[in-house]
C-alpha positions in Angstrom: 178.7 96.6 83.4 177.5 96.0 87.3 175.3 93.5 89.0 173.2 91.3 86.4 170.0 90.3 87.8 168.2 87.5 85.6 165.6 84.7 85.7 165.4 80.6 86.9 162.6 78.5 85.8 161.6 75.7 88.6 160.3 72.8 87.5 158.5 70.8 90.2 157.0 67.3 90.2 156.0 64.4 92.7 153.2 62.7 94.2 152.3 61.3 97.3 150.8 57.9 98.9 148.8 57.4 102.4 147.7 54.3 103.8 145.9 53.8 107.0 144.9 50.2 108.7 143.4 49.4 111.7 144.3 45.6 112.8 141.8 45.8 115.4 139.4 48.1 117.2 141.9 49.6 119.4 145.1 49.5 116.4 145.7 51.8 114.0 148.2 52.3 111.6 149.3 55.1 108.9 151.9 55.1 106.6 152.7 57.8 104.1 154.8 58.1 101.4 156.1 61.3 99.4 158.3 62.2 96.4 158.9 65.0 95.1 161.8 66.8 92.6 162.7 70.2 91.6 165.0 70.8 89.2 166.3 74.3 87.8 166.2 75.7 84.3 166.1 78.0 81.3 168.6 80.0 83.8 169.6 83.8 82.3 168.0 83.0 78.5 167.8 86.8 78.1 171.2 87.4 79.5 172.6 84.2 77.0 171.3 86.2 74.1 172.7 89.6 75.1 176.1 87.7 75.8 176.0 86.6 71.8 175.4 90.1 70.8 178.0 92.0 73.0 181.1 88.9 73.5 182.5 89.9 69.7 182.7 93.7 70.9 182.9 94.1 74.5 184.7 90.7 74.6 186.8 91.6 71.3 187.3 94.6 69.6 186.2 96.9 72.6 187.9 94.6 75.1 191.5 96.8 75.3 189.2 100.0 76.2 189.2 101.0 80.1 185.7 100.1 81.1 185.5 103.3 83.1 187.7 106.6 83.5 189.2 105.9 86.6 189.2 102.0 87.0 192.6 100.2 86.1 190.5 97.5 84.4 189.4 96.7 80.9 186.4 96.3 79.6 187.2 93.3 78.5 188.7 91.8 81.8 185.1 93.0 83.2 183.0 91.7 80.7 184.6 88.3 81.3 184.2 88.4 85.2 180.3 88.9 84.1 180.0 86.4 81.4 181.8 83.7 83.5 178.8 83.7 86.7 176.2 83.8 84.2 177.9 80.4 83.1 178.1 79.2 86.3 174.6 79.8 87.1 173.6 78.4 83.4 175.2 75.4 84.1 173.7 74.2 86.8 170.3 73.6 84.9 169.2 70.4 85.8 170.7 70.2 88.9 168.5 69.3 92.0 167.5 71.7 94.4 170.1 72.5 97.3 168.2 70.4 100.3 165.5 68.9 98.8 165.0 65.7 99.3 163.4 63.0 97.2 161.8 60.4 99.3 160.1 60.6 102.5 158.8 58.2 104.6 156.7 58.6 107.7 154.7 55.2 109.6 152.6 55.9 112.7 151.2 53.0 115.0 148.7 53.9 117.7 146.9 51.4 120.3 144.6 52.1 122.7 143.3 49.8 125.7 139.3 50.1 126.4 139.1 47.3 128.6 141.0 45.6 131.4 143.4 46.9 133.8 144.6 49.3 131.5 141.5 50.9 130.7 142.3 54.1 129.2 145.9 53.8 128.8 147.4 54.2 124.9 150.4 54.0 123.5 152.4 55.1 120.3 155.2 55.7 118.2 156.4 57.0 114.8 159.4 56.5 112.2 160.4 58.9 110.3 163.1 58.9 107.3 164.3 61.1 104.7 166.2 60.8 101.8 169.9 62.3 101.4 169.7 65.7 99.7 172.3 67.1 97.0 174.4 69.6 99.1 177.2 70.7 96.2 178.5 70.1 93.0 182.3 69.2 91.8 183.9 71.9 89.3 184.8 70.5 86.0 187.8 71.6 84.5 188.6 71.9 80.7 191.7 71.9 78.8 191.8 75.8 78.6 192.2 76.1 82.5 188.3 77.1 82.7 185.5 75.2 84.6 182.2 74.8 85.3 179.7 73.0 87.9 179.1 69.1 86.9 175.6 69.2 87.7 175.5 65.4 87.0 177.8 64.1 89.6 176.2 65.9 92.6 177.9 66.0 96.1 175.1 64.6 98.9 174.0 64.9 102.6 173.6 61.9 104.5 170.0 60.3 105.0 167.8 60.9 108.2 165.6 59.0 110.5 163.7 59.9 113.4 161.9 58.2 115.8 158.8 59.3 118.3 157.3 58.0 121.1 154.2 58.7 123.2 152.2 57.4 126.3 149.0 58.8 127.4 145.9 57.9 129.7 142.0 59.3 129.9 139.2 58.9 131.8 136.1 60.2 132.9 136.3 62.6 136.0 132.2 62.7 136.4 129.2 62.6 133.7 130.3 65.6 132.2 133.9 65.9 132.4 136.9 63.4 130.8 140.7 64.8 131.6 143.3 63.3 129.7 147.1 63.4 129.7 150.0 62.5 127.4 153.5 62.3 127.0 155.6 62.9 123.7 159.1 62.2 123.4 160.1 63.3 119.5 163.6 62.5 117.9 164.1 59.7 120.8 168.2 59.1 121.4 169.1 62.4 119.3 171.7 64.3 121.0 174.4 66.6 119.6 174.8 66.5 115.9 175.4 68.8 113.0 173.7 68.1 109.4 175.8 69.2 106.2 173.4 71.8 104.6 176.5 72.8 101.7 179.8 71.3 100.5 182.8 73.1 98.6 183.4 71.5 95.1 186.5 69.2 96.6 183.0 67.1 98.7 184.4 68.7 101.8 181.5 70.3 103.9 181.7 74.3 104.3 177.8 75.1 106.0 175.8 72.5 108.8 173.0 73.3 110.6 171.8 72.0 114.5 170.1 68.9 114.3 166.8 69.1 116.3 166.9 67.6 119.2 164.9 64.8 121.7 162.2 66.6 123.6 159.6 66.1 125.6 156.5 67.2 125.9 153.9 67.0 128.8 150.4 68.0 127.9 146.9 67.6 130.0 143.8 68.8 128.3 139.7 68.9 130.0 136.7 67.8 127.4 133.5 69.4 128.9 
């Protein structure tokens, strides 16, 4: 009796799709595409089968006995507290990883001017989304007062998008020399917000994380 440390299988599949165009000389455009799902299982199969063995003694005819000389508990109140987070964790085989998430999305556009007045000038942006994520599971109750995690009705986060934006400009300083200069402004409009990372098993959420926020980035660079 004491801390029961086990195994989890992970099971992990997906795939992933990239495109990339270019409309004109000066346009390009990429867009990507990724799924991808983990799921848990074959949680504690050496802990089930020592649970078999031991329940009818330690769980039955044992279960009366103090499970040590100077704790006021039983052996079999103890055994029970063990046996019932093993089937918690057991049950939530074939759930969906906390977090992940199954789709994601990412386009990036790109134009750059090589003639004209604006010679040297470019321009860009990028959306990105991602799918909601699984954040909790509801507790299912059964007619003898126990329960267990219904790893079929899963509790989620809330979708994301982001959107990036850039400007930049180069040129040739002599024969030997090109400077160029850019701007990036990434997650464009996002401010304070909070992202539910974990719910309780009533939906409500108990864990959120910072949401990253719009920044900007000046950067200058020299090509010899």
């Amino acid at each position: 009796i004491g801390t029961v440390v086990n195994t989890t299988d992970n099971l992990a599949t997906g795939y992933e799709f990239d495109v990339i165009a270019n409309p004109t000389p000066q346009w390009r455009i990429a867009f990507n595409a990724a799924r991808q799902q983990t799921v848990s299982g074959n949680t504690g199969a050496s802990f089930a089968k020592m649970i078999a063995v031991l329940n009818p003694v330690w769980g039955g005819t044992a279960a009366a006995l103090p499970d040590s000389a100077t704790s006021t508990s039983t052996l079999g109140q103890t055994w029970a507290g063990q046996v019932v987070n093993a089937q918690k964790a057991i049950a939530l085989d074939g759930a969906p990883s906390p977090e992940l998430r199954r789709w994601r999305y990412n386009v990036v556009s790109n134009y750059s001017f090589n003639q004209g007045r604006l010679k040297g000038w470019r321009f860009g942006g990028a959306y990105r989304w991602q799918d909601k994520a699984a954040i909790g599971y509801p507790v299912k109750i059964f007619p003898d007062g126990s329960g267990v995690y219904d790893v079929t009705k899963p509790f989620f986060g809330p979708t994301e998008a982001n959107v990036d934006g850039w400007i930049g400009y180069s040129r040739k300083l002599n024969e030997k020399i090109r400077w160029r200069a850019q701007l990036n402004v990434r997650n464009i409009g996002v401010g304070d917000r909070l992202i539910p990372v974990s719910a309780q098993p009533d939906g409500t959420y108990d864990t959120m994380r910072i949401a990253d926020p719009q920044t900007w980035l000046l950067t200058t660079s020299f090509e010899f």
